[in-house]
C-alpha positions in Angstrom: 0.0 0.0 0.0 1.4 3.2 -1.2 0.2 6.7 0.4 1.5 10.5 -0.6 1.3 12.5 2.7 2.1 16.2 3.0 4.4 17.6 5.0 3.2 19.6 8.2 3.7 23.5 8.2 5.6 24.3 11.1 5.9 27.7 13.4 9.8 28.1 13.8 9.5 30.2 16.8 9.2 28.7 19.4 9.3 24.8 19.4 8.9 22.9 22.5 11.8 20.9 23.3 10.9 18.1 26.4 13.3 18.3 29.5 15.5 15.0 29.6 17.2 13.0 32.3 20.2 10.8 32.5 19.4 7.2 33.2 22.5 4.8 35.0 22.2 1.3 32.7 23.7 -1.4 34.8 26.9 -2.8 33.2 26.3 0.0 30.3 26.8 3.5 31.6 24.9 6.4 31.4 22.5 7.5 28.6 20.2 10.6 28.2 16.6 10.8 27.2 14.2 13.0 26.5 10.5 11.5 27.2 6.9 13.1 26.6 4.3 12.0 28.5 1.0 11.0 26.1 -2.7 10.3 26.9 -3.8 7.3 29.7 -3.0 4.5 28.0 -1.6 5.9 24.8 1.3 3.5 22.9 4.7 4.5 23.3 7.0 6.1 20.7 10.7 4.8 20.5 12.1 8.0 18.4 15.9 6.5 17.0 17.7 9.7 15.7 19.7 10.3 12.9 24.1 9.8 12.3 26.0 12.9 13.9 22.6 14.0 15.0 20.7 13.8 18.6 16.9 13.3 20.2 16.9 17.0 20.2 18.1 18.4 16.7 16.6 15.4 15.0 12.6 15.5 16.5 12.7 18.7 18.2 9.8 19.9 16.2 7.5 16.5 16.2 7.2 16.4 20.1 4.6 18.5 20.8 2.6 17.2 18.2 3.3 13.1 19.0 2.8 13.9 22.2 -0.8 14.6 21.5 -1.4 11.0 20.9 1.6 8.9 22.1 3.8 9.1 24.7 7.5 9.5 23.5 10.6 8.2 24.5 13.8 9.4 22.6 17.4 8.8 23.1 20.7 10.2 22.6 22.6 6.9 21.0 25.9 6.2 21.8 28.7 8.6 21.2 25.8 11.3 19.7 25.2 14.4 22.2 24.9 13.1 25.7 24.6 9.5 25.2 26.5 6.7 26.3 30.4 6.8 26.0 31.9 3.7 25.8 36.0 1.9 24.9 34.4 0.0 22.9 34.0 -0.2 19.2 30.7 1.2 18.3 27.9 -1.2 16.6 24.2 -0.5 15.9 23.8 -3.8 17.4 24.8 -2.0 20.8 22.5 0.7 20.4 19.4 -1.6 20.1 21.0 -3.3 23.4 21.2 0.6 24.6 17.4 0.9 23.8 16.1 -2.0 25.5 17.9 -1.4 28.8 16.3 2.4 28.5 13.2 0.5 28.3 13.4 -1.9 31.0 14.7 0.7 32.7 11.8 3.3 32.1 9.4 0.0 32.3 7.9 1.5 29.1 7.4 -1.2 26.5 6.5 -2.8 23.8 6.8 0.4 21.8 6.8 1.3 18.1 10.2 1.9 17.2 11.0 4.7 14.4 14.5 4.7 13.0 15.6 7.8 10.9 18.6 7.5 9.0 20.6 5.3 11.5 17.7 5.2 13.6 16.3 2.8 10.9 18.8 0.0 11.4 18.7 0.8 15.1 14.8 0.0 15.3 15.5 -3.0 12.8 17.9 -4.8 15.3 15.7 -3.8 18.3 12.9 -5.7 16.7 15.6 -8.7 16.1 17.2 -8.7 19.2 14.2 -7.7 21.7 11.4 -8.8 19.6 9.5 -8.5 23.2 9.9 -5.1 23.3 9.1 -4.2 19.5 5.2 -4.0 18.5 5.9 -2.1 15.5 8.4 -0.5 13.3 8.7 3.2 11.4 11.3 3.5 9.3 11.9 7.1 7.9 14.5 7.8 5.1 16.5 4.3 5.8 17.0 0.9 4.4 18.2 -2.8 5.4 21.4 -1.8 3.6 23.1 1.2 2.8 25.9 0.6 0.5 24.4 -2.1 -2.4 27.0 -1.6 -4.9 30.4 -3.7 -4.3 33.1 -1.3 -5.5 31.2 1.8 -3.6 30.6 -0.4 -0.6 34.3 -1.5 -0.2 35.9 1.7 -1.3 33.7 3.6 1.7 34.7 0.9 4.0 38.5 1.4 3.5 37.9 4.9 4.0 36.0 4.8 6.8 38.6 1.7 8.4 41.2 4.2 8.1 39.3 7.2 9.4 38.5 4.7 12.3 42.2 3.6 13.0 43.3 7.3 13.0 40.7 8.4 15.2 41.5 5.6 17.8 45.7 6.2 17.7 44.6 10.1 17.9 41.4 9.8 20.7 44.0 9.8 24.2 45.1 13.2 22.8 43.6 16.4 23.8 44.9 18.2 21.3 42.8 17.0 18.5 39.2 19.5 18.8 35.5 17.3 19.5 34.2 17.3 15.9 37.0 17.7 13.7 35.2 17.0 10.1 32.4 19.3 11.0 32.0 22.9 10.4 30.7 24.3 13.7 30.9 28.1 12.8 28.0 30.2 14.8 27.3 31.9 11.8 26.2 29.1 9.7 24.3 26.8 12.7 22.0 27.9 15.3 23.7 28.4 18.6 21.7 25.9 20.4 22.2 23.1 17.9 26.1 24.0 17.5 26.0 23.3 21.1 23.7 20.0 20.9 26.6 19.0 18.0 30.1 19.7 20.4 28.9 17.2 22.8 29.3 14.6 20.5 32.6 12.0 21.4 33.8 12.5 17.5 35.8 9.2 18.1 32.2 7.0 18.3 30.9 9.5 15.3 33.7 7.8 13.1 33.5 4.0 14.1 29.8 4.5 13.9 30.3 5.5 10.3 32.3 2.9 9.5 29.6 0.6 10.9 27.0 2.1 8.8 28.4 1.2 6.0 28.9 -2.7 7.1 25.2 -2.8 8.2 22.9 -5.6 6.0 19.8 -6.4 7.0 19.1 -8.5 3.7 19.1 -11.7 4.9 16.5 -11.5 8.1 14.3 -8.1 6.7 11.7 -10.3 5.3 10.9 -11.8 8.9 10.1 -8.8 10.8 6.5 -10.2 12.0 4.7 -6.5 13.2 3.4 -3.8 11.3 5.6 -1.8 9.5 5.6 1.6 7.5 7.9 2.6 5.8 8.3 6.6 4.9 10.0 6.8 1.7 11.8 10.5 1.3 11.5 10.2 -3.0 14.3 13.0 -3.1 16.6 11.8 -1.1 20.5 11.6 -1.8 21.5 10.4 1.4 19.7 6.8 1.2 18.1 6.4 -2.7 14.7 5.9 -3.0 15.2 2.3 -4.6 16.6 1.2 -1.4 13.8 2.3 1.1 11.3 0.8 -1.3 13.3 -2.3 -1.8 12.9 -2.4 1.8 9.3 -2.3 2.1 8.7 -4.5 -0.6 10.9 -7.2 1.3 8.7 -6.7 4.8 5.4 -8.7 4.6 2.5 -6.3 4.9 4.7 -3.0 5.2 2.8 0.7 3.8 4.5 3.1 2.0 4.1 6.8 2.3 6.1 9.0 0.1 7.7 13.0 0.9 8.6 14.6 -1.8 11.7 15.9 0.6 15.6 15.1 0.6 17.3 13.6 3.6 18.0 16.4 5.6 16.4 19.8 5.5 17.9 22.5 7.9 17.2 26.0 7.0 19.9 28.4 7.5 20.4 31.7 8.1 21.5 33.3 4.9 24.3 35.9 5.0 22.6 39.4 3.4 23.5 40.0 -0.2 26.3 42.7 -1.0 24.2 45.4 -2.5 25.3 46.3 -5.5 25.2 50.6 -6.0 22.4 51.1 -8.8 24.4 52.8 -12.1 24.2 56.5 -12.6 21.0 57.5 -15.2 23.8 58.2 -17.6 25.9 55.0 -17.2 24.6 51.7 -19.1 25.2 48.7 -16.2 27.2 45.8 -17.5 26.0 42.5 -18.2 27.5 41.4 -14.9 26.1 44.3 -13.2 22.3 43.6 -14.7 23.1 39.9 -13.2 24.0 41.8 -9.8 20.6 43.4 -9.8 18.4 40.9 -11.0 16.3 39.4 -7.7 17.6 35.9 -6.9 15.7 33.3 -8.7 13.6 31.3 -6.3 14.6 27.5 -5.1 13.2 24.6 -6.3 11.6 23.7 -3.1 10.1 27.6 -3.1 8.8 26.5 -7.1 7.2 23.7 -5.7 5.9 24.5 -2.7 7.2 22.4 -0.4 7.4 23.6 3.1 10.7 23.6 4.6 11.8 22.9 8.5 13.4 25.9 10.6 15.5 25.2 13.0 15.1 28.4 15.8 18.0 30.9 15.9 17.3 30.7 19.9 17.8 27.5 22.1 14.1 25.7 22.6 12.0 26.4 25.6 12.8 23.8 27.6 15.8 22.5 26.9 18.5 21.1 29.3 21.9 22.1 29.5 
């Protein structure tokens, strides 16, 4: 079943981030979450956030609006924000393990788990590994398999082996900055989500790269036994198209429902255009000048229509340092 939904229009002004706690997991360390709590009896949201991303940047703006009807538990994964930190090599496999003790923790449970991005093989192993706790399954912009193509798949994996090795010989020394790879300048990110981003252990951000591209969910997708949708982003660069249908097609049962978005839409602020003086009455303006002049030509997304999320210039109402 195949279903075209539109996107929801949101205010940018003043979304309502939820507080969030640090939980102790016994024999795991300490996690953060940030939970909403839903109507009597409501079911229970597991939201799994995207790579490099947290609970916070990646579903600040859908909590009010879940929270209407479910109540909402959402992570910070290993390595990402204030999650876990761990010697260990990181695997999605330990996230889902992550999860479940959050859970059992919490005593929330069964939930439906929805995986964005590397959410979506987070959810998939939770409902593999702790099919107890998994009554359903939302997977947003993801697949069983990211890298289908041999010669792309092994070329990202050296890469990625190599960023791995480096970042383990180089993570006892403090001279290296928190996020290396990313560009964290205030003037092209939000304050509040620069911040949310330094927290990350860059170290885990690598190996959990590395294990994104291993990832294969090929051989077991077509057992997953509870309902399933599947939220197929048709513009999307990050993870094709083919492979989040592929996806749903190998799931028994599983709906589609298509966005005409990309993978990742964060609206920033836009440095203001050099104005360019306006020629003298008697001057005729240059072809580069008339170019200059011209007003900028709209974007595609502005052609089309399609509503575009804002992330606020200004921290969230309620969230925790």
């Amino acid at each position: 079943m195949t279903a075209s939904v539109e996107l929801p229009r949101h205010r940018p002004s003043d979304p309502r981030l939820p507080f969030g706690r640090r939980i102790e997991l016994a024999d795991r360390g300490t996690t953060f979450v940030r939970s909403v709590a839903g109507p009597s009896g409501a079911p229970t949201l597991l939201l799994l956030h995207g790579w490099a991303a947290s609970a916070g940047l990646n579903w600040f703006q859908a909590f009010e609006s879940l929270g209407a009807h479910f109540n909402v538990v959402a992570p910070d994964l290993r390595g990402h924000a204030r999650g876990l930190r761990s010697n260990r090599v990181f695997r999605l496999a330990d996230c889902a393990d992550d999860c479940a003790a959050t859970l059992v923790e919490l005593g929330s449970g069964p939930v439906i788990a929805v995986g964005y991005s590397m959410g979506g093989p987070v959810a998939q192993l939770m409902w593999r590994r702790h099919r107890d706790l998994v009554d359903g399954l939302v997977l947003c912009a993801t697949s069983a398999g990211f890298m289908p193509h041999r010669f792309l798949r092994t070329a990202y994996q050296a890469a990625m082996l190599g960023a791995t090795a480096m970042a383990r010989l180089a993570w006892p020394s403090s001279l290296l900055p928190p996020v290396p790879m990313v560009n964290l300048r205030v003037n092209t990110m939000p304050a509040w989500a620069t911040a949310e981003m330094r927290r990350h252990d860059w170290r885990m951000i690598i190996e959990a790269g590395h294990s994104i591209s291993t990832y294969s969910a090929r051989r077991w997708i077509g057992d997953v036994d509870v309902p399933t949708a599947i939220v197929c982003t048709t513009e999307d660069r990050g993870v094709a198209p083919s492979l989040q249908l592929e996806t749903a097609a190998a799931i028994r049962g599983a709906t589609v429902h298509s966005i005409a978005d990309g993978h990742s839409r964060l609206s920033r602020r836009r440095r203001p255009r050099r104005l360019t003086p306006r020629p003298r009455s008697n001057q005729t303006p240059s072809p580069r000048s008339r170019s200059r002049l011209r007003p900028p030509r709209p974007t595609s997304a502005a052609v089309r229509g399609a509503p575009t999320a804002r992330v606020p210039n200004r921290a969230p109402s309620s969230a925790t340092n």
